[in-house]
N, C-alpha and C positions, 0 to 999 in steps of 0.2 A: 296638715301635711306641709313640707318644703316647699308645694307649687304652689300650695295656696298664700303661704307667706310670701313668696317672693312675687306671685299675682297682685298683691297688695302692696305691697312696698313700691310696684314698677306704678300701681295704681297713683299709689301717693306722689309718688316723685313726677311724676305727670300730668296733673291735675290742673298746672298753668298751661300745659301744650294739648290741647286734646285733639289736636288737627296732626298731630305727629306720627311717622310710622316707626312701630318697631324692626329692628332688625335683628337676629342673631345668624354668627358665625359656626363653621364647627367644632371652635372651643368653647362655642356657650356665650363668648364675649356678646355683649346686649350695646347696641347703639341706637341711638332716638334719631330719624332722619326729618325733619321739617322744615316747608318751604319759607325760604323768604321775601317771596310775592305777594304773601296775602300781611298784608300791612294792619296791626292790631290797632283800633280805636278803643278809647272810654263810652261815648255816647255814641246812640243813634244818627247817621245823618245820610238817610235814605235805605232804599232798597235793595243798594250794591251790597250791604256788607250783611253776613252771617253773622247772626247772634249766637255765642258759647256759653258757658256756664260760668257764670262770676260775673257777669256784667260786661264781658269783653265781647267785642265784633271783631271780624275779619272782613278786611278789607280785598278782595280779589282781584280787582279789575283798575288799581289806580295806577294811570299811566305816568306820573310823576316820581312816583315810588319805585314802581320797574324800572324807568330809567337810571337812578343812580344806584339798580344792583348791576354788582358783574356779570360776566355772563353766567357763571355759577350761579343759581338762583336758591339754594338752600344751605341749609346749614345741619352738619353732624356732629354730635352729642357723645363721645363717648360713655357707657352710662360704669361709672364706679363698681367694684366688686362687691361694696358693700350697699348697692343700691338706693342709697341714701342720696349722692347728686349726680349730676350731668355735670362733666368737662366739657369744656369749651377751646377750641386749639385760637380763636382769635381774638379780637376787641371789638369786632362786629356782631361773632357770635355772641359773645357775653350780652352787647347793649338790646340785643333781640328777646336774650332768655328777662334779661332784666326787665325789660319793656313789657313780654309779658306779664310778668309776677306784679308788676304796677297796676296792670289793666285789667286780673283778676283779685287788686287787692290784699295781694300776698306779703306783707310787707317783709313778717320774718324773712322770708325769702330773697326779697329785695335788698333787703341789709347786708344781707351773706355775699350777696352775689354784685356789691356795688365795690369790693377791695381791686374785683377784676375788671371794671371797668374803669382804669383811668390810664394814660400814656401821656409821653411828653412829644412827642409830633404829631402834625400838623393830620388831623383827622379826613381821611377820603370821603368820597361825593355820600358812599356806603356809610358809614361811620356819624359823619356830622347828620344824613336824614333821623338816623336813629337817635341821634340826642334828641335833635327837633322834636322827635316825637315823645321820647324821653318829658320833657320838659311840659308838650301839650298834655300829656296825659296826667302830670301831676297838677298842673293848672284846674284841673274841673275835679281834684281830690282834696275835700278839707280835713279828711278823717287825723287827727291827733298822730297817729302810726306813720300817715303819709308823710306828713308836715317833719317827723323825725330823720325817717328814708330820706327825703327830700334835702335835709341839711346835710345826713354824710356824705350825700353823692357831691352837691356843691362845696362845701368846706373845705380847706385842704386840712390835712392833718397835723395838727401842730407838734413840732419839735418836743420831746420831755424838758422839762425842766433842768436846768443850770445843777450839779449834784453839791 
């Protein structure tokens, strides 16, 4: 049936966020609402952090990480019609959705979602944790996929050729 497809589809396109809520409106409209307090890691490092499915922890309780969120502490997701992605309204949002797709190894995903992460000012306190973290998390990834992701995020894109 239709609910079952699109049970699946919301499944699939969710599968980096699983700490996320859904929301619908009374047109149906579907938004993903997830915190940005709980600060995702690659590895183990203690008992604070919640283990997810892909090898990612959630970090809950780190007081370094709270501090450079706003006082908004989450992010919302408009989810596409065609339930295929999540929009993102900022640069923060994006380096969070990205961060996750890294930490579950999602690379396809990562690639897709690395166009929308770049700006030419001066990145906030929000902004620049999330590279930080961005960058630890590739550090402890050797897998060939990562190493690819890894170059288009830092690369810039080069001009086409002279015609």
């Amino acid at each position: 049936t239709s609910q079952q497809a699109r049970s699946a589809a919301l499944a699939q396109l969710l599968r980096c966020v699983p700490h996320a809520v859904l929301l619908e409106d009374g047109q149906g409209d579907i938004s993903v609402l997830v915190s940005a307090a709980a600060r995702p890691l690659v590895s183990a490092d203690g008992a604070a952090a919640e283990r997810l499915p892909g090898g990612c922890l959630l970090r809950r309780n780190d007081a370094a990480w709270l501090e450079a969120l706003p006082q908004a502490r989450h992010y919302l997701y408009p989810v596409h019609p065609s339930q295929s992605l999540l929009c993102s309204s900022t640069l923060a949002s994006s380096l969070y959705l990205l961060l996750l797709t890294l930490a579950h190894r999602r690379y396809d995903d990562t690639l897709r979602l690395s166009d929308a992460c770049s700006a030419d000012t001066r990145p906030s306190a929000e902004e620049a944790q999330l590279w930080r973290a961005v960058v630890e998390a590739g550090l402890s990834d050797s897998h060939p996929e990562a190493h690819a992701a890894r170059l288009k995020l830092w690369l810039p894109p080069r001009p086409p050729p002279p015609a």
